[in-house]
C-alpha positions as CSV (number, residue, x, y, z in Angstrom):
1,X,-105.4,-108.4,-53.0
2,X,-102.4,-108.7,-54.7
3,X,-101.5,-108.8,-58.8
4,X,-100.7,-111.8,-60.8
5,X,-98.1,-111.6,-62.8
6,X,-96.9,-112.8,-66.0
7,X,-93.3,-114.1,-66.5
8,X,-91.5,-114.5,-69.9
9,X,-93.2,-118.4,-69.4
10,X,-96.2,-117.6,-70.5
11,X,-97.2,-117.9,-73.8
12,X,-98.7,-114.6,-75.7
13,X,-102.6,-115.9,-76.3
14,X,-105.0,-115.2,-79.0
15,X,-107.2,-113.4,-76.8
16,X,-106.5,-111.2,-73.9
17,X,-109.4,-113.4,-71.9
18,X,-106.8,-116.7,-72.7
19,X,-103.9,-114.4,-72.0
20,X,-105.6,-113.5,-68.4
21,X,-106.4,-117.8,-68.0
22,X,-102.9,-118.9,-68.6
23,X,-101.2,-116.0,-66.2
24,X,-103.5,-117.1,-63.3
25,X,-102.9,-120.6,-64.1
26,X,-99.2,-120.1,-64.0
27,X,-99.5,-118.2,-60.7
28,X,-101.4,-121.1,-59.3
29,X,-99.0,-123.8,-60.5
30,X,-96.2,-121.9,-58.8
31,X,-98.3,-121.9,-55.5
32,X,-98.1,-125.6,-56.0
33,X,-101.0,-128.4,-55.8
34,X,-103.3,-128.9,-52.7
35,X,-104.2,-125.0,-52.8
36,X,-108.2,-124.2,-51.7
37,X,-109.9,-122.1,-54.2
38,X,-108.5,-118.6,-55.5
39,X,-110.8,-115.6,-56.3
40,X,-109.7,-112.9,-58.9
41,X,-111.2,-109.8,-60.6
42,X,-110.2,-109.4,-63.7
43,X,-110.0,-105.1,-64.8
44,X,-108.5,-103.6,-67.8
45,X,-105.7,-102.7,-67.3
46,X,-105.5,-99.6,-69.7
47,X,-108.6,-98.1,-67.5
48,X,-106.7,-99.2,-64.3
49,X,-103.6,-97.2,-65.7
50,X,-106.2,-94.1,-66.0
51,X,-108.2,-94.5,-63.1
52,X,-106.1,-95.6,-60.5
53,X,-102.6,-94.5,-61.3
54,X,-100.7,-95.3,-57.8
55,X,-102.9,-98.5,-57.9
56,X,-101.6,-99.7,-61.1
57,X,-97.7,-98.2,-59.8
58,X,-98.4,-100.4,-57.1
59,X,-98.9,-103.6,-59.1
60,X,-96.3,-102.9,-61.4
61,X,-98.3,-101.9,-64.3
62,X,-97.3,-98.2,-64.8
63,X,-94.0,-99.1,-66.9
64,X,-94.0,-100.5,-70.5
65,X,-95.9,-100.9,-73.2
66,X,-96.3,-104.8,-73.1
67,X,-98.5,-105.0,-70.2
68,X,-101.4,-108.0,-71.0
69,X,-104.9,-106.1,-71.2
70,X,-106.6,-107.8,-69.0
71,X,-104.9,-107.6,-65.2
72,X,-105.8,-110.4,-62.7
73,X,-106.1,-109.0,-59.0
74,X,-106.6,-111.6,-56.8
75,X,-109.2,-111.1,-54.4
76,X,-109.4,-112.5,-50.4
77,X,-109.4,-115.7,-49.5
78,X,-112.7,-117.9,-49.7
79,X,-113.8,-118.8,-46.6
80,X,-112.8,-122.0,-45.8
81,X,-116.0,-125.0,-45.7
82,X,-118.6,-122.1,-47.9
83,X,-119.6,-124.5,-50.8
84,X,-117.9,-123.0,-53.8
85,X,-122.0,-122.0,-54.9
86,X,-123.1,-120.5,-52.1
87,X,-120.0,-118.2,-51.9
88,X,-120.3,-117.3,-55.6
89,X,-124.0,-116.5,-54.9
90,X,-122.8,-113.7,-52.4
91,X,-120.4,-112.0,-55.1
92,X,-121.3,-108.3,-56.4
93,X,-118.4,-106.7,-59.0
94,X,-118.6,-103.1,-58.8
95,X,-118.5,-101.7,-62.1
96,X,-115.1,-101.1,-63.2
97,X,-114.0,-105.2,-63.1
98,X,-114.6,-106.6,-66.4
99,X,-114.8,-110.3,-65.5
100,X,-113.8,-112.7,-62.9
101,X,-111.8,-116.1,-62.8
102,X,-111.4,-118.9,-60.2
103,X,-108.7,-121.8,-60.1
104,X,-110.2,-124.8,-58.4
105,X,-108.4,-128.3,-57.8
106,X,-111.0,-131.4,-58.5
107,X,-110.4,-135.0,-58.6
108,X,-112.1,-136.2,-61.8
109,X,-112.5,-139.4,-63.8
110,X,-112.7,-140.9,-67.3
111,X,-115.9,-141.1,-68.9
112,X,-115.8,-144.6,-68.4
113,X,-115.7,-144.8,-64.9
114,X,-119.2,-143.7,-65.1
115,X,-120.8,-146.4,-65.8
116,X,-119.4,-148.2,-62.6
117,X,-120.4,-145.4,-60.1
118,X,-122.2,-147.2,-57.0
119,X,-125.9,-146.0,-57.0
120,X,-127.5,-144.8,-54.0
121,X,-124.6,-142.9,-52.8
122,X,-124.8,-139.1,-51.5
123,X,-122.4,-136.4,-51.9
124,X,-119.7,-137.6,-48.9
125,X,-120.1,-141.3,-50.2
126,X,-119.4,-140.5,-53.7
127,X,-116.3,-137.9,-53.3
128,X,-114.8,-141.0,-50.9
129,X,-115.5,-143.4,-54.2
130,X,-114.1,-140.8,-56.4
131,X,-111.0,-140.7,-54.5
132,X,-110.3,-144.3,-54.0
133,X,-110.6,-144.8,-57.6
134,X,-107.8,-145.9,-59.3
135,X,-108.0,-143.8,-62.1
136,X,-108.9,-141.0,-60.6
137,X,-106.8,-138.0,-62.3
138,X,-106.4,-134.5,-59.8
139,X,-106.6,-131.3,-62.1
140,X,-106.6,-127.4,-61.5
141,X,-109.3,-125.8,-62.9
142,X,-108.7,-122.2,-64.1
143,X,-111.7,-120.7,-65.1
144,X,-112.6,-117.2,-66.9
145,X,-115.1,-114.9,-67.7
146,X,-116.2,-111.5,-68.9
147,X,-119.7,-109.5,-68.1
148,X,-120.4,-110.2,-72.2
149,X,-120.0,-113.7,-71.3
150,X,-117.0,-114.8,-73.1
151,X,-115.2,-117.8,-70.9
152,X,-112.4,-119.3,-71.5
153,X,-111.0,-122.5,-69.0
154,X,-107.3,-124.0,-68.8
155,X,-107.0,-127.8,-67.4
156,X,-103.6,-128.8,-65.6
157,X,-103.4,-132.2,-64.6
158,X,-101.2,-133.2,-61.6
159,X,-99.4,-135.6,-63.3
160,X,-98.9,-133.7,-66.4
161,X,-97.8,-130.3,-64.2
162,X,-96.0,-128.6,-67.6
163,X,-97.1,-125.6,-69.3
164,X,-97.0,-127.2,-72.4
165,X,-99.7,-130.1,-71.1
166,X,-102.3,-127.2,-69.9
167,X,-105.5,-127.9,-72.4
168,X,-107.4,-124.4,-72.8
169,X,-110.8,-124.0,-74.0
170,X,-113.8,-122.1,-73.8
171,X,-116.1,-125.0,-73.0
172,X,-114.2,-126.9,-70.4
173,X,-116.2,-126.1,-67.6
174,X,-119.3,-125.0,-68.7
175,X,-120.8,-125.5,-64.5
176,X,-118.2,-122.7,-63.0
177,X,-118.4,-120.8,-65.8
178,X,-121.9,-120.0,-65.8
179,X,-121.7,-119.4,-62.1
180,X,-119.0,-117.0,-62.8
181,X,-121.4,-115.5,-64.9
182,X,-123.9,-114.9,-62.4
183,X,-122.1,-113.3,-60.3
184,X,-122.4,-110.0,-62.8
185,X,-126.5,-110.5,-63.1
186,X,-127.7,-107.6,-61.0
């Protein structure tokens, strides 16, 4: 596990949950594109200061006052060919994380390409379709949540890769957040 953190690029957010977003997705973009899927608890990082003193020393959190509320710790690496659901299905946060967040790269279309999908075709067929398209756009998904179910999503396109060009909302990918969101059901 390691800690993701900010630098001086990223910008100070309304909400800690955006705050916690944009510092994974600026980790992320510094990893570069063609990454598999990433994996982070997200804790408070005021309890984390508390609770687990030589673990927040370790991450760098024990000095200053400016430290983001939410800390992104980035959890082991998904095991490469598990369907993105299946592995989320096998997720259990222990008590003390506060949400989770995933970064995801997708290749994704405009709305009207939809219209011209072939019919008939399974999943393999159409992901081949999808990436033949011409107008096919790659993005990185960054997606967050808390156990009260606030979410919050930034959107990077490849070809827009600027921190200024990364679209945040809290209803931009309403699938992975809700199955974020189950992995806190009990």
């Amino acid at each position: 596990m390691s800690n993701v953190s900010p630098s001086s690029g990223t910008p100070m957010a309304a909400s800690p949950l955006t705050r916690a977003v944009l510092e994974i997705d600026e980790y992320a973009s510094g990893l570069g594109w063609d990454q598999p899927a990433r994996l982070f608890a997200l804790v408070d990082t005021a309890r984390l200061r508390t609770d687990e003193p030589e673990l927040a020393a370790q991450l760098g959190l024990d000095d200053g006052d400016a430290i983001a509320p939410l800390t992104p710790i980035e959890q082991d690496e998904i095991p490469a060919g598990t369907p993105l659901d299946e592995f989320l299905g096998t997720i259990a946060w222990p008590g003390a994380v506060a949400g989770c967040a995933m970064t995801v790269e997708r290749l994704m279309l405009p709305p009207s390409a939809e219209a011209s999908v072939p019919d008939g075709l399974d999943e393999a067929a159409l992901a081949q379709w999808v990436a033949a398209h011409p107008n096919r756009q790659e993005v990185r998904m960054t997606v967050a949540v808390l156990r009260d179910g606030a979410r919050e999503s930034a959107l990077r396109l490849r070809e827009k890769d600027s921190p200024n060009e990364v679209l945040t909302g809290s209803g931009l990918v309403p699938g992975l957040a809700e199955a974020l969101l189950a992995t806190f059901e009990s």
